[in-house]
Structure formats: structure tokens, C-alpha cells
C-alpha positions as CSV (number, residue, x, y, z in Angstrom):
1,X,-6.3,-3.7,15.7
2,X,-6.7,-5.3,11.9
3,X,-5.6,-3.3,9.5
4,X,-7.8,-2.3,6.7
5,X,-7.4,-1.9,2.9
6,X,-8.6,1.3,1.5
7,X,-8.2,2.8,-2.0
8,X,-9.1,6.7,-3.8
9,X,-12.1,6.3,-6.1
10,X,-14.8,8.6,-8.1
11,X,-12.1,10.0,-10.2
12,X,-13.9,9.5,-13.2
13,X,-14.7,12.7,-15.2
14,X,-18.0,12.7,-17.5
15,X,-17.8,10.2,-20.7
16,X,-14.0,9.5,-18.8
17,X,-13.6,6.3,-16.8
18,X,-10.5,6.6,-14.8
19,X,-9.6,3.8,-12.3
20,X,-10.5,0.0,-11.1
21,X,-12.9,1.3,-9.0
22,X,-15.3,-1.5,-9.7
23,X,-13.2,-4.7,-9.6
24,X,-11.7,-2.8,-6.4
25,X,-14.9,-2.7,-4.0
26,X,-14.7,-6.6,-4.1
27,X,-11.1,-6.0,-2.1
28,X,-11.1,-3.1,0.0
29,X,-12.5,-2.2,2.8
30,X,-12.8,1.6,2.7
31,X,-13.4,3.5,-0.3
32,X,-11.6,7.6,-0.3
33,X,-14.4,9.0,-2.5
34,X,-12.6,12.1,-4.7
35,X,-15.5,15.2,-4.3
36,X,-14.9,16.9,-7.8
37,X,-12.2,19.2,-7.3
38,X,-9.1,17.2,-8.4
39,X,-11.7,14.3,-9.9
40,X,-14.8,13.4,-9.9
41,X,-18.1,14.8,-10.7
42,X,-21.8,14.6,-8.8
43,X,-23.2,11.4,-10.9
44,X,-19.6,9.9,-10.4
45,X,-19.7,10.4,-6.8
46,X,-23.1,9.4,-6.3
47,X,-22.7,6.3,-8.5
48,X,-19.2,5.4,-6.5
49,X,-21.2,6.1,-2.7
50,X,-24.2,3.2,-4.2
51,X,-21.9,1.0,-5.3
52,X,-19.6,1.1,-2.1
53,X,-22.7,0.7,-0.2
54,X,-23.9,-2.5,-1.7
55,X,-20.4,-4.4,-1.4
56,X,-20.2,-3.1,2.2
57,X,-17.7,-1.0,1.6
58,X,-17.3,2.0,3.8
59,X,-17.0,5.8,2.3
60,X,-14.8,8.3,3.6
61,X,-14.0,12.0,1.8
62,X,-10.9,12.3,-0.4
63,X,-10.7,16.4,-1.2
64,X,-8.1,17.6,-3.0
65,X,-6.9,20.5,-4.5
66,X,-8.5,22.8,-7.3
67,X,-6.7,21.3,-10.2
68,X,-8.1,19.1,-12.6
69,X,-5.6,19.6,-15.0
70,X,-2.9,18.9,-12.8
71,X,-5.0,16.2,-10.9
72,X,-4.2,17.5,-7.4
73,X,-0.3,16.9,-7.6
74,X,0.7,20.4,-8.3
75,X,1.3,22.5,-4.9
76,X,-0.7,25.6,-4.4
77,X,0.1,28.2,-1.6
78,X,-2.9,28.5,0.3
79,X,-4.1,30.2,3.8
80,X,-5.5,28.1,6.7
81,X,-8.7,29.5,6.1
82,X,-8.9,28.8,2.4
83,X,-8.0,25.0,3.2
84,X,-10.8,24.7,5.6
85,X,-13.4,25.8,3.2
86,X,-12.5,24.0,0.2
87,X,-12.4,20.3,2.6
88,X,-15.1,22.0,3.8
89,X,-17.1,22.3,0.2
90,X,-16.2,18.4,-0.6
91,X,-17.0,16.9,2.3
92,X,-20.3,18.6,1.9
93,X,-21.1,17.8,-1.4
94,X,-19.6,14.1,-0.7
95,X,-22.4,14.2,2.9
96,X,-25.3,15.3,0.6
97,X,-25.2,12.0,-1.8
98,X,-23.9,9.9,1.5
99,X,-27.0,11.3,3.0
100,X,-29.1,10.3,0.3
101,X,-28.1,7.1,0.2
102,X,-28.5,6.6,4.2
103,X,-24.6,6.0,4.1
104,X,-22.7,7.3,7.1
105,X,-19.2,9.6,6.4
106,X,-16.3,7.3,7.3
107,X,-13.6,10.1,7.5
108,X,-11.1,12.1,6.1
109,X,-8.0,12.0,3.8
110,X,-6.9,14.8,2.0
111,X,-5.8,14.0,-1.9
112,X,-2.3,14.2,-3.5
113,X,-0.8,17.4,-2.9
114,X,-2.8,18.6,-0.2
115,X,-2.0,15.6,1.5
116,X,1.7,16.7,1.3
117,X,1.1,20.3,2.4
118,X,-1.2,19.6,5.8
119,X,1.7,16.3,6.4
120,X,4.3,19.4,6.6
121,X,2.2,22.7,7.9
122,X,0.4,22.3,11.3
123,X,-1.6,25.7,10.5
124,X,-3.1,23.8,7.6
125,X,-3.5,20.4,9.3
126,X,-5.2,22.6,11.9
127,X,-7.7,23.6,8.9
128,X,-8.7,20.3,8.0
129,X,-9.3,18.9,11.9
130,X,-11.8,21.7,12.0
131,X,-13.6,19.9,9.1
132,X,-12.8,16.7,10.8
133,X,-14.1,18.1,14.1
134,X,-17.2,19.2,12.6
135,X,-18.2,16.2,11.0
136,X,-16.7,14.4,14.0
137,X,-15.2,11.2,11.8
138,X,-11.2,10.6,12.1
139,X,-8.5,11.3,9.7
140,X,-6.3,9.3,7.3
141,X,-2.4,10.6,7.3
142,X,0.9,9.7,8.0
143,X,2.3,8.6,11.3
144,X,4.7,10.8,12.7
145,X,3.8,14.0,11.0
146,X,1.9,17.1,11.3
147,X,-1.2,14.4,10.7
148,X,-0.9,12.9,13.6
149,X,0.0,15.8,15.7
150,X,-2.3,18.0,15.0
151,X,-4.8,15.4,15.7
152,X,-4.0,14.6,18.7
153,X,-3.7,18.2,20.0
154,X,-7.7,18.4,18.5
155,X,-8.6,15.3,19.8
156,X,-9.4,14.5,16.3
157,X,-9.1,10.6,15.8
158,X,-6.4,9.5,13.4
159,X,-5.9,6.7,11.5
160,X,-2.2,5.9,9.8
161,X,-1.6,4.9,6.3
162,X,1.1,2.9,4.7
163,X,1.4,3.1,1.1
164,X,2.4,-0.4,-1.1
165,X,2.7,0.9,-4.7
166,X,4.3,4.1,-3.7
167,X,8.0,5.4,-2.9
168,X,9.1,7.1,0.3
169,X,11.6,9.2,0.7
170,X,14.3,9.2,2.7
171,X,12.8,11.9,5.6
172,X,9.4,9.7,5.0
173,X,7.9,11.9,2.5
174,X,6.0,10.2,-0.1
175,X,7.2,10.2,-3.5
176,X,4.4,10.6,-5.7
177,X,4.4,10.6,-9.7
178,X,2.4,13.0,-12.0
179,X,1.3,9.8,-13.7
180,X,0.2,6.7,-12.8
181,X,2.7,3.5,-13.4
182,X,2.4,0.3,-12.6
183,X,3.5,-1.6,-8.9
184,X,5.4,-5.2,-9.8
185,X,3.1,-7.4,-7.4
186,X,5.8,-8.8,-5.7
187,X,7.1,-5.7,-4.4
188,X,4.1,-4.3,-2.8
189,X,4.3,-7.9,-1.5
190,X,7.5,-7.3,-0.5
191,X,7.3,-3.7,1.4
192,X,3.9,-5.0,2.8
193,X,5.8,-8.0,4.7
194,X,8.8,-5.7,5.5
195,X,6.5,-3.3,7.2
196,X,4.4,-5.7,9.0
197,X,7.2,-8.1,9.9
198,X,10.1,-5.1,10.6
199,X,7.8,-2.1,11.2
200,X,9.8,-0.1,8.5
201,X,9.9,1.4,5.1
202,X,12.7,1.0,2.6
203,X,12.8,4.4,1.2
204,X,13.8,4.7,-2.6
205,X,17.2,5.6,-1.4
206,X,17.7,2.8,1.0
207,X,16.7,4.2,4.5
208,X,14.8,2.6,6.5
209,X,11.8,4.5,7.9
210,X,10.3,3.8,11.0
211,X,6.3,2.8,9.6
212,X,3.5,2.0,12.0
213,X,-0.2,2.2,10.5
214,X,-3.8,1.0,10.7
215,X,-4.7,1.1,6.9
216,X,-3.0,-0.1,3.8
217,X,-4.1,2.1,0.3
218,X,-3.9,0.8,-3.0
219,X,-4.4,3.7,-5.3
220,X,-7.4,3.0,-8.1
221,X,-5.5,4.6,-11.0
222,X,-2.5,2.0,-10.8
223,X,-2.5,0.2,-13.7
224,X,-2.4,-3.2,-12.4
225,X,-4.5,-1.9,-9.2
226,X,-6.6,-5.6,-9.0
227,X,-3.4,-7.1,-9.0
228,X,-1.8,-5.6,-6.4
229,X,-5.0,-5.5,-4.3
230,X,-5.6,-8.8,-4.5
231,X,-2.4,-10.2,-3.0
232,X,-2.6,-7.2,-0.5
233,X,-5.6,-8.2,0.9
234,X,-4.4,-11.9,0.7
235,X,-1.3,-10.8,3.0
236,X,-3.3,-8.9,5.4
237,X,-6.4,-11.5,5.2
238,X,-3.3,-14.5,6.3
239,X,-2.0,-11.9,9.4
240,X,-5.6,-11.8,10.2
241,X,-5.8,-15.3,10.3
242,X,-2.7,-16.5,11.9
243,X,-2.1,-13.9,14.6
244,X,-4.9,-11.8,15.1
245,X,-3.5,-8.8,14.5
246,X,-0.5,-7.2,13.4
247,X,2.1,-6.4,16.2
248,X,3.3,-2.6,14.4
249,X,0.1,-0.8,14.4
């Protein structure tokens, strides 16, 4: 199976630009559209779902949390029920300008924190399957946790990520920053060959994580994004070339 590059996008707020969205569609293949509770606003998604469409990219839903202020990243305590409507409420409002645009929904990946919470709590992962189920696209997670199991119990398809310009920890947690920093190129060079070659992850601690996935994301609000993009795809673009595929997803 290739594996894909994907990046979050939309995240722009109003007059705010936010992100490499547009030098970004040139590299990725999939495009995790934020549906205006974290980021993101209806012109914003709506202009981000057109311009996916005419590079070929593909559009999938990236809800997050209610938390513009924190941008996602700050942990609520939430109910099953209350995660299913507000994935629910996104992914509708991300369908309606898909729809518009005769775009079909790629999938699902929950944002930031959320992401975090359903990773840990199957009663929550359950949640989002039945948004999933409904809408009858897979979802993007981590291998190996309540993501994947959950899905599988659903029947729910599942696609695993692997992460280049962030740290894991050492139970294969990721490590995510309030802010956005920059990724030196050569080491999301670095734990792209490592996972591909090795089927690992160095954590920031030194472990090494067992990592098997089907999709790479480059996050749009990294500084150097294009950069690190660019010789991601280039990597995954020379596997493709050489092998085939990639023996570890």
C-alpha cells in the first residue's frame, strides 16, 4: 500500500491567514479540512475544499474541540454523547460546502486534543465511529490505540498516521506544543527513514516505538511546513519508485 502525505488546513480565521495551506496542496495528497470549532470559518472552509479540488487533492474532516482560544490543545472532559455531536456538527458543515462543490468526504481525523482523548478512551472513540459509520468514510489515528481498536470492533476502516515534525513519547503518545515551532528538515528526514527502514519511532526520551502507518502528516502551521513537505514527499515519492511500496505499513 503507498503511503500518502496529508496535512490540517482551513485554520485561517477572518482577515487571519494561518498556515501554508496553499504552497502545501502542490505536496500532499490529502488535505484534514479544520470545520470552525478549533479554526476555521465557512468562507475559509469553502475556499480550502475548491482549492483542494483543483490540485486533486482529496478532503477529509479535521473536528476539534470548542476552543478557539486554546486552538484545540486544551483537554476538555466531555460525555460520549457530546463528542458524537460536535464531530457530528463539523463534519456536517464540512459535507455541505464538499457537497457544493461535488467533492466526495475522504474521512475522519479528530484535531489536537480530541485526537488525544478518543486515542486513550474507547467510549469516546466509540463516539466518533458513529460519525464515521454514518458517513461511512474511514478514520485517521494512531496504530495501536483505542483508534484502531475501536475501529475494528465497528468495522469502521482505519487508516494509521505517523507524524515527522512531532515528538512521541515514550508510551507512544504524541507530544504536542501549544505553539507551533519549526521541524529541522533533516530530522523529519531522519525519523521518516527510521520509520520506514526500522518500523519504529525514536521517542523524545530515546525509546523506540513500534510505528506502522499508511499516511504521513505534515502539520500546515509549521513554520517551515513547504520545507519539510517537500523532502517528505521526495522520500516517500523515491520508496514509491524503488520498491513499490513500503514494507511497515
Amino acid at each position: 500500500m503507498k503511503v500518502t502525505l496529508n496535512s490540517d488546513m482551513g485554520e485561517s480565521y477572518g482577515i487571519h491567514s494561518f498556515g501554508n495551506d496553499e504552497a502545501l496542496l502542490g505536496l500532499i495528497d490529502t488535505a484534514n479540512v479544520a470545520c470552525g470549532f478549533h479554526a476555521g470559518d465557512p468562507s475559509g472552509i469553502r475556499e480550502t475544499v475548491t482549492n483542494a479540488a483543483a490540485a486533486g487533492v482529496s478532503v477529509g474532516a479535521h473536528p476539534g474541540l470548542p476552543d478557539p482560544v486554546g486552538f484545540g490543545r486544551r483537554e476538555m472532559k466531555l460525555y460520549a454523547d457530546e463528542v458524537r455531536d460536535i464531530v457530528l456538527y463539523q463534519v456536517g458543515a464540512l459535507k455541505g460546502f464538499l457537497d457544493a462543490a461535488g467533492v466526495a468526504l475522504d474521512h475522519i481525523k479528530p484535531h489536537g486534543s480530541l485526537y488525544g482523548m478518543v486515542a486513550r478512551d474507547e467510549a469516546l472513540m466509540d463516539a466518533v465511529c458513529d460519525v464515521a459509520a454514518m458517513y461511512e468514510v474511514p478514520v485517521y489515528g494512531m496504530a495501536g490505540t483505542a483508534h484502531e481498536r475501536v475501529c475494528a470492533a465497528r468495522g469502521v476502516p482505519f487508516l494509521a498516521e505517523f507524524y515527522v515534525d512531532l515528538e512521541y513519547s515514550a508510551n507512544g503518545g504524541l507530544i504536542i506544543a501549544r505553539r507551533p515551532h519549526a521541524t529541522p528538515v533533516e530530522r523529519a528526514v531522519e525519523r521518516m527513514m527510521i520509520a520506514l527502514d526500522q518500523g519504529v519511532a525514536i521517542a523524545a526520551t530515546g525509546e523506540r516505538i513500534p510505528m506502522r502507518f499508511d499516511t504521513v502528516c505534515v502539520h500546515s502551521d509549521t513554520p517551515n511546513a513547504v520545507a519539510v513537505a517537500t523532502a517528505i514527499r521526495a522520500v516517500i515519492d523515491s520508496q514509491d519508485s524503488t520498491s513499490g511500496k513500503v514494507s511497515h505499513v
